[in-house]
C-alpha positions as CSV (number, residue, x, y, z in Angstrom):
1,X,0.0,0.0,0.0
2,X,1.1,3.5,-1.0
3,X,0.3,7.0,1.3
4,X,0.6,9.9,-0.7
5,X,2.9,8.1,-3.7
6,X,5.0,6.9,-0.7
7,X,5.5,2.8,-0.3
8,X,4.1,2.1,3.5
9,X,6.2,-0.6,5.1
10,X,3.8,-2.7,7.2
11,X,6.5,-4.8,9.4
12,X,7.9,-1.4,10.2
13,X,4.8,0.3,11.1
14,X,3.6,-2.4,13.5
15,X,6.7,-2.7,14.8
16,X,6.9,1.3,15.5
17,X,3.7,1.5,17.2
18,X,4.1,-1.8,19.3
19,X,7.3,-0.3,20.5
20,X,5.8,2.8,21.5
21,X,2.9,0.5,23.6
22,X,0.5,0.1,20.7
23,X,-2.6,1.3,19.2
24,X,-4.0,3.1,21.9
25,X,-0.9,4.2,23.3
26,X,0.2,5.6,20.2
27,X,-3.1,7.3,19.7
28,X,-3.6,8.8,23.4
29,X,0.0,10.3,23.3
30,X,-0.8,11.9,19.6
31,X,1.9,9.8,18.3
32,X,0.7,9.1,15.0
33,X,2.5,12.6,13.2
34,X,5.9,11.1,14.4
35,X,5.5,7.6,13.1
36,X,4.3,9.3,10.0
37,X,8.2,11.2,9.8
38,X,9.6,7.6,10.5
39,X,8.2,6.3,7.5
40,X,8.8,8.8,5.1
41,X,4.9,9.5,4.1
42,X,4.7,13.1,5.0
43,X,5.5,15.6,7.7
44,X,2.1,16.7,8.1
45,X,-1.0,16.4,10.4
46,X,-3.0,14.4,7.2
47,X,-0.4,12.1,6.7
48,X,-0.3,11.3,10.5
49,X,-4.3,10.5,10.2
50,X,-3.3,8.5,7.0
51,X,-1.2,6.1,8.5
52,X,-3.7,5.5,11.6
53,X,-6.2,5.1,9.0
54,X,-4.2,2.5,7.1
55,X,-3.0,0.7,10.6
56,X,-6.8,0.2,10.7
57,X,-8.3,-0.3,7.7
58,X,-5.4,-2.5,6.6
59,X,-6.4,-5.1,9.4
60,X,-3.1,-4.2,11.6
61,X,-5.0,-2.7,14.2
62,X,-7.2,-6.4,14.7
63,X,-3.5,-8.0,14.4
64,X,-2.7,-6.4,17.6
65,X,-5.8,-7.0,19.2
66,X,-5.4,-11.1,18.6
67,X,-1.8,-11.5,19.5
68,X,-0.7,-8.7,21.2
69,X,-3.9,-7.6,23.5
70,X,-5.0,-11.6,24.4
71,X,-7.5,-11.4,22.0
72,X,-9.4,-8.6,22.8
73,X,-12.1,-7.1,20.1
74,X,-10.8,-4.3,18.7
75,X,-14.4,-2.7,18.4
């Protein structure tokens, strides 16, 4: 998957946000803007929201929530 022309690396994303204490973590400290730096897909605000967007829609997000949160539902 691409954000704004830019290649998105899935490994590296979950392993970003998992370092950083995952999903909710990540969105609670506003983190999503830095992460968005790290991957080269914009500096911006947008491009933060893009790659929280992709985490979820790309079924990351319910990744986490299986192995990493013992199965909780991510709704």
């Amino acid at each position: 998957p691409n954000i704004s022309k830019q290649p998105l690396d899935l490994f590296k994303l979950y392993v970003l946000v998992k370092e950083r204490g995952g999903f909710n973590e990540v969105t609670r400290q506003k983190l999503w803007r830095d992460l968005s730096i790290l991957l080269q897909t914009g500096q911006s605000a947008s491009a933060g929201l893009n790659v929280r967007k992709k985490y979820v829609s790309l079924g990351i997000f319910h990744y986490e929530c299986k192995y990493d949160l013992n199965g909780m539902d991510p709704l």
